[in-house]
N, C-alpha and C positions, 0 to 999 in steps of 0.2 A: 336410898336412892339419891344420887346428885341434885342438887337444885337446878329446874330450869334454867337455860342461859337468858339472859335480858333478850328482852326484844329491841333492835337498834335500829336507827337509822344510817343508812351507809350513800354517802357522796361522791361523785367522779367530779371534777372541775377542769379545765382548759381553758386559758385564755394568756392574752398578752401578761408578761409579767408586772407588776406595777405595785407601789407600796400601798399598804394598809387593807389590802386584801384576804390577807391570814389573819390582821386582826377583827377585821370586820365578819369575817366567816365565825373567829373564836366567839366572839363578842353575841354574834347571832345566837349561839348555842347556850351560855350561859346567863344571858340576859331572860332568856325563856327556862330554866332550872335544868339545863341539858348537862349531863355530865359526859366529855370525850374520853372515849376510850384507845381509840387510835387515830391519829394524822401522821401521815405520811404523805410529804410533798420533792418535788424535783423543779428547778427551776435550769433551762438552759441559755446559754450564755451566745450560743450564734445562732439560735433559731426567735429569742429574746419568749421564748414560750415557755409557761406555768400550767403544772400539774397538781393534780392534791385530790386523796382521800380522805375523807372523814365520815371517824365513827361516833354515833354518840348514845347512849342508853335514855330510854325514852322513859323512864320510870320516872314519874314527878316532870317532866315537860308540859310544859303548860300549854301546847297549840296543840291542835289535831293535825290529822294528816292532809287533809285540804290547806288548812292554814300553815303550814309550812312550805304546802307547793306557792302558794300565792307569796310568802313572804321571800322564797326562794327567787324564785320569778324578779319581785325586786330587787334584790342582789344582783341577780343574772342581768338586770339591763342596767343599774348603777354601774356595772366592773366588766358589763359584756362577754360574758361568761357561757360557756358551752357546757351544760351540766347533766348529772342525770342523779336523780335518789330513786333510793330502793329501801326493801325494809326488810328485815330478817326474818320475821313470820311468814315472806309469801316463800312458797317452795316452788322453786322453779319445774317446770316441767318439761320432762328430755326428751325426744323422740331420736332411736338412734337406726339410721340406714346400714345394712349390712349385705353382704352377699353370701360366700361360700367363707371366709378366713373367720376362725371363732374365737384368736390371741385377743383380740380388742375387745373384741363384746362380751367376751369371761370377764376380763379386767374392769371393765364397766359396771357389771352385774354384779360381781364379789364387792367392790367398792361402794356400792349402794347398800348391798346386804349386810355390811356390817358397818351402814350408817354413816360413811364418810366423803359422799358424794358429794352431798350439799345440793340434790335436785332430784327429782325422783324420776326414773326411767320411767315413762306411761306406756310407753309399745315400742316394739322393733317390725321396723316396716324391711322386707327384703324382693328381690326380684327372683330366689329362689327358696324350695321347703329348704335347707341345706340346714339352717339352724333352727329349726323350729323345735327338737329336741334339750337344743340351750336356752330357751328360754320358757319352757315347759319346767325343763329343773329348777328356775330363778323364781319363776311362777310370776311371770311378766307377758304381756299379748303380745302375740305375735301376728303378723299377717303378708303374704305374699301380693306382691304388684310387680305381674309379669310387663318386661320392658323389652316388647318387640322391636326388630329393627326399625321397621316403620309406624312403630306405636309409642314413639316417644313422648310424644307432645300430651297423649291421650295417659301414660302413667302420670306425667307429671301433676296432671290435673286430679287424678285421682289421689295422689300424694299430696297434693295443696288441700284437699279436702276432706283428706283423714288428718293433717297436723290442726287443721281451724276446728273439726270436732272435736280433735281432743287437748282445746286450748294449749298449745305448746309454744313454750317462751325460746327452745333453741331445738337444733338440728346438729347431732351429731354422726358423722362419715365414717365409720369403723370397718375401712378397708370394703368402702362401697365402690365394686368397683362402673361406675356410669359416671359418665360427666355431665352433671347439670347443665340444664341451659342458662344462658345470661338471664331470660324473664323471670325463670325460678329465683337464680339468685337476687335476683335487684328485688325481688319480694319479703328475704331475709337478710337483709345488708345487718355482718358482723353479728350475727345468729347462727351461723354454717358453720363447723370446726370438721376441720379433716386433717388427717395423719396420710402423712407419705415417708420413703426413704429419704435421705439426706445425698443421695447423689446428684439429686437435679441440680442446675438442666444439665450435668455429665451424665451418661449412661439410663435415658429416657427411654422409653418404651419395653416393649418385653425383656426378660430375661437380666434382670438389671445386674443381680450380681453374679451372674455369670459373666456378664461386662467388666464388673468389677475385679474379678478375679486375674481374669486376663491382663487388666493393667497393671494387676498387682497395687492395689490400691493399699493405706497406711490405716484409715480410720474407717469406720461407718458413723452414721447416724441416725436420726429421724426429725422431723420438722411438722409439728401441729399449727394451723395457722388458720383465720379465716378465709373463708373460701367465697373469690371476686369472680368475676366473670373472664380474669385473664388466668389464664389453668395452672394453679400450684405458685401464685405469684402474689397471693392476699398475703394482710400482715399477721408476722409470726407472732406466735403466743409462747411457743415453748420447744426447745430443741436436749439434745443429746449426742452425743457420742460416744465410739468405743473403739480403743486400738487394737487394730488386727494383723496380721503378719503372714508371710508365706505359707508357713506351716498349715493355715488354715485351709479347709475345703469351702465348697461352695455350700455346703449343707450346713458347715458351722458358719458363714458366713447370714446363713438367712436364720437360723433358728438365733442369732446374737439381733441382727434387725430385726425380730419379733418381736424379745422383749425387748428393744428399745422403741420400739413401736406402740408397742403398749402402754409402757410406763411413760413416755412423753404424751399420748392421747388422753389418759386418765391425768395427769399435772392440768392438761389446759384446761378439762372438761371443768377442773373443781376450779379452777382459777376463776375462770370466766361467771360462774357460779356462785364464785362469792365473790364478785362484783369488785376483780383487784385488775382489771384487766379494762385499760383506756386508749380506745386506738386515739391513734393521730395520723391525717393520712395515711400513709400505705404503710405503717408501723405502729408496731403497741408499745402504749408504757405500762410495765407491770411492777404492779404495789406488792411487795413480799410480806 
């Protein structure tokens, strides 16, 4: 069998750019017996704003984990620094919303199953039985919260209190189709990842690529993004496209948005997951 991977420490940083910063960071890690295994940094030149990840293996580090938040902490207000660590031992926990479409929540469920999530699904919460079959086969819980017209506020609640049971670090929207409310979201700010078509805001509401067809449209796509209180307008995590042309129908037109629908929702899910994924304002910068 393969040798365990190291357990690491993994860094997000933003702040103004400014010298001796990367080396104060480096300096931090090896001064304490830290070995990096990856930095990757972005500095830009009209917003005068610095980015940076850092990885390091914690084997022979000589602080604990307290004593790095606190020595962190004093960096963070030496160089004012907007930061966050995480650590590779903890496995995130996913809870994913679904309704009737099962392209996503397959793609999810196969991607765990053979160990390449990077977080582990704990329940599929839905407002119909429609999938409870898929996730019977994955051997993942499942459970229904009917979301009546006038009983929205009353699922929600009961939604907020099945994620806090089952300690969940994100919320993923796999073609859920309800719209959160603003209280919901301001509860997971950049914790929410939802998948949509790449047409918006052209051809919004029902019947999208039937829209599309009609215009004769060139490309498709799909767009994974965190999900704000302003509908389909949080920062994006991960996108796709694909050229299409007359010859197509509308049924090849949505079964091509499927799997891009899928394959861009599963990129962000693992993105965000392993912690390469730094908004700034209403935009993310992603560490590859």
């Amino acid at each position: 069998m393969p040798p365990d991977p190291p357990v690491t420490a993994i860094l997000l940083v933003n702040c103004r750019d400014r010298t001796g910063l990367v080396a104060a960071l480096s300096t931090f890690v090896f001064s304490h017996g830290g070995n990096i295994l990856d930095a990757d940094q972005h500095a830009e030149r009209d917003s005068g704003e610095f980015f940076m990840r850092l990885v390091w293996d914690l084997a022979g580090f000589d602080l604990g984990r307290e004593a790095i938040q606190s020595e962190m902490a004093e960096l963070a207000r030496r160089f004012t620094l907007r930061w966050e660590l995480t650590f590779s031992d903890h496995v995130p926990r996913v809870v994913v919303f679904a309704t009737k479409a099962s392209h996503c929540l397959y793609d999810l469920l196969l991607c765990q199953q053979i160990g390449d999530l990077g977080g582990t699904i704990v329940a599929v919460l839905s407002n119909h039985e429609f999938l409870a079959d898929v996730c019977q086969h994955f051997d993942v819980p499942f459970a229904v919260i009917p979301v009546e017209r006038d009983g929205k506020r009353k699922a929600e609640q009961e939604q907020l209190a099945r994620l806090a049971s089952l300690g969940a670090d994100v919320v993923v929207l796999a073609r859920y189709m309800q719209i959160l409310s603003a209280e919901f979201v301001e509860r997971w700010p950049n914790r929410i990842i939802n998948i949509h078509h790449s047409f918006l805001p052209a051809f919004a509401g029902a019947r999208p690529y039937h829209q599309a067809k009609e215009r004769g449209v060139k490309i498709i796509g799909a767009t994974a993004h965190y999900v704000t209180a302003d509908l389909d307008q949080g920062p994006i995590i991960e996108q796709n496209v694909r050229r299409v042309s007359h010859r197509d129908e509308v049924d090849d037109l949505m079964r091509a948005g499927r799997d891009l629908e899928r394959e861009v929702l599963t990129r962000a899910v693992r993105l965000h997951l392993q912690r390469r994924v730094l908004v700034s304002g209403n935009r993310t910068i992603v560490f590859g």
